[in-house]
N, C-alpha and C positions, 0 to 999 in steps of 0.2 A: 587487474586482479583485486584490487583495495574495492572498487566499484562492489563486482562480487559479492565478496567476503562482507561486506555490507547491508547488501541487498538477503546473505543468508541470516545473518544476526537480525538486521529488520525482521526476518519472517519466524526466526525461532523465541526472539530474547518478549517480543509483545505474544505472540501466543501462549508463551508461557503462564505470563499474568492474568490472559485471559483466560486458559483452562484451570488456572487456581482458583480463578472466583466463581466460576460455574461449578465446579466441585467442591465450594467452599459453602455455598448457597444453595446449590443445589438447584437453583431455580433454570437452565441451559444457557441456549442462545437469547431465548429469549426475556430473561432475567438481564441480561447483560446489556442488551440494546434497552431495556428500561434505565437500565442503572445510569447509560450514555446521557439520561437526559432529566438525571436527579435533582441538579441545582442548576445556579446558572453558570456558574465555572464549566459542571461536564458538558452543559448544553452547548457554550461558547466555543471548546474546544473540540465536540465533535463536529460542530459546522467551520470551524478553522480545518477541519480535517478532510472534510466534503468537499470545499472550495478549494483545498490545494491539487484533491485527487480530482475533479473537473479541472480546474487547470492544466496537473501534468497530463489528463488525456488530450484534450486538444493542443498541446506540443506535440506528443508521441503522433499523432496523427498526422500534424503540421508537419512537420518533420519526416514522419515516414512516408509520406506524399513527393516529399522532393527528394530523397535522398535514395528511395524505393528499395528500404531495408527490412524489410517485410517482416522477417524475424522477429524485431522489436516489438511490433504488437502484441506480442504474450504481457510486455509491461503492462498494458491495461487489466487484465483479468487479475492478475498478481495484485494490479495496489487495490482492487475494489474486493478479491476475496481474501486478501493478504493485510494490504495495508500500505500507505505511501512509503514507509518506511523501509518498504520490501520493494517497492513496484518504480520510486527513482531511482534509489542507486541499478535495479534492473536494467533499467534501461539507458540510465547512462553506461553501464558495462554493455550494453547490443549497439549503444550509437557510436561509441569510443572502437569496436571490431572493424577490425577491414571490411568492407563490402564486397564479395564476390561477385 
């Protein structure tokens, strides 16, 4: 349940920051994915952010191949419209479940 609870703070406590600065700027989505790539810090850190979310999908996939917990594959969707933040702990709460 900590998984979870995790994976829901992932998806609420970053969207929050991110709908403050679109409402703060006014400029939307698309203000925002500029913003990701203002200096070299936010650049570094959204490609640290890209490579971990390519990472966990080929786990999730790895993983859901041998294990055939099919379920788990919403973790993909989750961390690419959500966020890793949201889309590990996911999916460590779908791997950590019994398998039926």
């Amino acid at each position: 349940m900590i998984y979870l609870a995790l994976a829901i703070w992932g998806a609420i406590h970053p969207m929050y920051w991110f709908v403050t600065y679109m409402n703060e700027t006014g400029t939307g989505l698309s203000g925002l994915i500029d913003a990701w790539y203002v200096n070299a810090s936010t650049t570094g850190l959204t490609w640290d952010l890209t490579i971990a979310a390519i990472a966990l999908t080929v786990w999730i996939v790895a993983e859901t191949w041998v294990r055939r917990n099919w379920t788990a594959l919403v973790a993909i969707p989750a961390t690419y419209l959500i966020g890793v933040s949201c889309g590990l702990p996911l999916y460590l709460f779908l791997r950590t479940r019994p398998v039926g």
